[in-house]
Backbone as a chain_set.jsonl record, in Angstrom:
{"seq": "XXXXXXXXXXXXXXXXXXXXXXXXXXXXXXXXXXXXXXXXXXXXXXXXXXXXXXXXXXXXXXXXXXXXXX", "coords": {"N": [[-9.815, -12.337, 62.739], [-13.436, -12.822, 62.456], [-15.687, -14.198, 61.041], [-19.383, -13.878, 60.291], [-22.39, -15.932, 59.962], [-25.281, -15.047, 59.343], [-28.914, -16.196, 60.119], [-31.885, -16.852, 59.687], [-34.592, -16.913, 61.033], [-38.132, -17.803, 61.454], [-39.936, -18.168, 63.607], [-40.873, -18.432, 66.986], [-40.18, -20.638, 68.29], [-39.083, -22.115, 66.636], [-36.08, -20.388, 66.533], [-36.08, -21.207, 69.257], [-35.72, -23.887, 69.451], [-32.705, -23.858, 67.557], [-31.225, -22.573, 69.358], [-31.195, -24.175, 71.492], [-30.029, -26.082, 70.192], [-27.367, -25.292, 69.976], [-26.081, -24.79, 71.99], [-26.212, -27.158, 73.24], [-24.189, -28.028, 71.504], [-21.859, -26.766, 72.341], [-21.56, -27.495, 75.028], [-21.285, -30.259, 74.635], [-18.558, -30.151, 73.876], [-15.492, -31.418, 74.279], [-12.254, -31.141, 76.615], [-9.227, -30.618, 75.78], [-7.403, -32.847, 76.785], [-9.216, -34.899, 76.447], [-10.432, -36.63, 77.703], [-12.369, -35.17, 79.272], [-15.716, -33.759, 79.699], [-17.667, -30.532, 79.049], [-17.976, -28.195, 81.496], [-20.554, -26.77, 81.603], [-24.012, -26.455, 82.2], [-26.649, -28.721, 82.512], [-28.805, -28.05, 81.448], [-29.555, -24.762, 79.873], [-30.53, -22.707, 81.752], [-29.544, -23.061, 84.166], [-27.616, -21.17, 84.219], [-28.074, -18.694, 84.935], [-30.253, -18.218, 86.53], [-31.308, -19.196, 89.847], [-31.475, -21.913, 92.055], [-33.567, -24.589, 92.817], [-32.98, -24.697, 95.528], [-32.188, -22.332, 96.354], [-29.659, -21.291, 95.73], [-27.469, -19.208, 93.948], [-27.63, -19.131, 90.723], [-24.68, -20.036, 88.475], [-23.465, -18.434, 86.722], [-24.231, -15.106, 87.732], [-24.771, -12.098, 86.927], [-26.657, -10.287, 87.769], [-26.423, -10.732, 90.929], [-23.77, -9.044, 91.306], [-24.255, -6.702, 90.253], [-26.289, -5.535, 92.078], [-25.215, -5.609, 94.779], [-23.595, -3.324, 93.819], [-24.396, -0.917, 94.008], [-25.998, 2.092, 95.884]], "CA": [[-11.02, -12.022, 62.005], [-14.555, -13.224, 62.922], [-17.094, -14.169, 60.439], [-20.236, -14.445, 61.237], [-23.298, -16.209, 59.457], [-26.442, -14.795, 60.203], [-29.625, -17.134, 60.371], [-33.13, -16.228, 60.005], [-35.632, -17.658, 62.301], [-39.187, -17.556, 61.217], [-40.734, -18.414, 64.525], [-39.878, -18.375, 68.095], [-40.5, -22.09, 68.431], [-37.615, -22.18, 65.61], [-35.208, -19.824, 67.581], [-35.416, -21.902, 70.932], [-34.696, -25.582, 68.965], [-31.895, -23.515, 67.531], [-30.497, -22.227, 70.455], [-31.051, -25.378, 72.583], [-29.364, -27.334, 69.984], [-26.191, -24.79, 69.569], [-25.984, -25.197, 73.176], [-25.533, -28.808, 73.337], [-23.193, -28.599, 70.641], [-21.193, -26.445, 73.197], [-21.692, -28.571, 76.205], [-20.127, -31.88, 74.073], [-17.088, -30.137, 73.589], [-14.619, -31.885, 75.254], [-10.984, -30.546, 76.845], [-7.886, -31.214, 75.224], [-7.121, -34.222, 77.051], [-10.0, -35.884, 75.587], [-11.361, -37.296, 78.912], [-13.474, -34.389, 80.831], [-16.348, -32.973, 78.883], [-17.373, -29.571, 78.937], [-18.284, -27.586, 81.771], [-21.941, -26.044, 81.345], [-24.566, -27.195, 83.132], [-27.579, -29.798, 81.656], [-29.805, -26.765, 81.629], [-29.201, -23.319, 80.36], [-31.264, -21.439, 82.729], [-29.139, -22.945, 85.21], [-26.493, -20.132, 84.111], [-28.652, -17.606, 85.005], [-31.171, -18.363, 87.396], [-31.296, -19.502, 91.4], [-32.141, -23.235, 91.681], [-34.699, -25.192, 93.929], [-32.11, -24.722, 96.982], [-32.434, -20.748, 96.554], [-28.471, -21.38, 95.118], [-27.732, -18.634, 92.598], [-26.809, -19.546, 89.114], [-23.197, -20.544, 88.0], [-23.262, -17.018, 86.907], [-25.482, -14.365, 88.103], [-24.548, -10.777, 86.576], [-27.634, -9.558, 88.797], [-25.745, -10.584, 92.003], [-22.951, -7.996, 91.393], [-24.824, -5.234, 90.077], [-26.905, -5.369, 93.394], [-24.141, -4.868, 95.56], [-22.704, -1.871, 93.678], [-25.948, 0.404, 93.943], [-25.98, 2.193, 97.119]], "C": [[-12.15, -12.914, 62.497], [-15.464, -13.03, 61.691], [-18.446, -14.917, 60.775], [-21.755, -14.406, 59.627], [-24.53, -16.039, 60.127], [-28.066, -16.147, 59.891], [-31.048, -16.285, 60.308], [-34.246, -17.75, 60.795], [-37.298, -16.791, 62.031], [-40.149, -17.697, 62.705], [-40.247, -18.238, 66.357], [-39.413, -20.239, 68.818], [-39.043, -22.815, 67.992], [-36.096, -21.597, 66.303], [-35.376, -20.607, 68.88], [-34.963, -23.329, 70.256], [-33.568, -24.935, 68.365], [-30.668, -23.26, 68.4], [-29.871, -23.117, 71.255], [-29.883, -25.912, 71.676], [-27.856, -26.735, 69.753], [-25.192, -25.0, 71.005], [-25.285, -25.975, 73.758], [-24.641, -28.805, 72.742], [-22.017, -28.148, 71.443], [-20.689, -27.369, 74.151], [-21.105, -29.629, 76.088], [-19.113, -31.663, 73.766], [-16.422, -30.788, 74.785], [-13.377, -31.138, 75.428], [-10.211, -30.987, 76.106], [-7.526, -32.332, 75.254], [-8.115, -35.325, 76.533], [-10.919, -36.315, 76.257], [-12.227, -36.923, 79.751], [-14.524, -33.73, 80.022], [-16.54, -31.378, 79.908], [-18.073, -29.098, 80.806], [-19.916, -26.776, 82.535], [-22.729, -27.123, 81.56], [-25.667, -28.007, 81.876], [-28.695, -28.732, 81.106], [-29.08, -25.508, 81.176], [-29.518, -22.781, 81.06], [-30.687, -21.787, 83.761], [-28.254, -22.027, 85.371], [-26.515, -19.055, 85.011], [-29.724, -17.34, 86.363], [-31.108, -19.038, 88.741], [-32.0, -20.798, 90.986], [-32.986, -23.241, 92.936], [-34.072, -24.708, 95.128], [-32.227, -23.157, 97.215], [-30.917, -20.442, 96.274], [-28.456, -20.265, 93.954], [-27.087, -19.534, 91.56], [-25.095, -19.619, 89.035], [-22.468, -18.867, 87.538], [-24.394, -15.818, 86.766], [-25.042, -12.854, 88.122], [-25.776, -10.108, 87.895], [-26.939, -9.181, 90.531], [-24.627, -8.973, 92.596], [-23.321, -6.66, 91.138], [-25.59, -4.41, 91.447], [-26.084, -4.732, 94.268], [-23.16, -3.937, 95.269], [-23.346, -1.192, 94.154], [-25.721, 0.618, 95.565], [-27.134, 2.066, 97.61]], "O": [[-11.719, -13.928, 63.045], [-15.919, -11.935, 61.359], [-18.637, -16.022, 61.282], [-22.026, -13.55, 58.785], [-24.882, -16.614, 61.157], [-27.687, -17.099, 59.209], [-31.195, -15.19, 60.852], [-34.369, -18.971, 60.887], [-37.577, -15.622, 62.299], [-41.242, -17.136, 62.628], [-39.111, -17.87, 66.655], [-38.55, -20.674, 69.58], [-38.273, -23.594, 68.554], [-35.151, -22.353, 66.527], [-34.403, -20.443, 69.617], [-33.875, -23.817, 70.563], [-32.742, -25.778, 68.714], [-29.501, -23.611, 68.227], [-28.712, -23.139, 71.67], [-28.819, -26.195, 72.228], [-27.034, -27.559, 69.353], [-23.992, -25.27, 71.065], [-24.276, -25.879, 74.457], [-23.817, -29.613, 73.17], [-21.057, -28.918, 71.415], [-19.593, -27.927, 74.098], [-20.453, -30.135, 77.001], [-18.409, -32.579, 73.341], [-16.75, -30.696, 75.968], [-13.159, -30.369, 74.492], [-10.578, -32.053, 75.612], [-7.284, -32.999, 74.248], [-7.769, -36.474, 76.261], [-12.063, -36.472, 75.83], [-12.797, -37.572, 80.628], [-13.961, -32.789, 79.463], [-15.958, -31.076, 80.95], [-18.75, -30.017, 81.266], [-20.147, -26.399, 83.684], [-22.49, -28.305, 81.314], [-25.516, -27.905, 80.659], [-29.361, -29.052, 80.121], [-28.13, -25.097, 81.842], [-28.674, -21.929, 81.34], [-30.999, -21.063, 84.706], [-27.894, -21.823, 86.531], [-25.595, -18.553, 85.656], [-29.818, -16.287, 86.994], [-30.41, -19.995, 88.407], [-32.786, -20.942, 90.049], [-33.13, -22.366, 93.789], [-34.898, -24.194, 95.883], [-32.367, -22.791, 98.382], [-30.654, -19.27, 96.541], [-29.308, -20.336, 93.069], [-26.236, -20.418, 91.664], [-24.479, -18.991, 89.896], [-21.409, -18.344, 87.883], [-25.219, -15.695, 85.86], [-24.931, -12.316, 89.224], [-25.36, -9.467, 88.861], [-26.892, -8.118, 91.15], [-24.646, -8.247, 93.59], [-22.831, -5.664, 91.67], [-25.536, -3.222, 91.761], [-26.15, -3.531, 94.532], [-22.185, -3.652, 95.965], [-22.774, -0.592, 95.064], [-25.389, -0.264, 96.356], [-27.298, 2.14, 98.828]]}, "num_chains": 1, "name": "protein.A"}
């Protein structure tokens, strides 16, 4: 089962300190062992987006869709 608490967000200002900070709360999970934190980069938009180097993102749905299309 999945319950889910919804949230209202009066602003958009409000929705991004939300987001950011649900984020982080992600990001500080640690593994099992106790000793490696999480994963996910310092940045969300690094998920998503090509860095300074012209590197895509960690994951880049766009990439694959590209190379289906004929």
């Amino acid at each position: 089962m999945v319950f889910l608490r919804p949230t209202l967000l009066r602003s958009s200002g409000h929705a991004d300190k939300l987001s950011t900070q649900k984020y982080n709360n992600l990001r500080s999970l640690r593994t099992l062992d106790g000793k490696t934190r999480g994963q996910l980069p310092q940045n969300p938009h690094q998920l998503f987006d090509a860095n300074s180097d012209g590197d895509q993102g960690l994951i880049d749905m766009r990439a694959t869709e590209a190379a289906q299309q004929p």
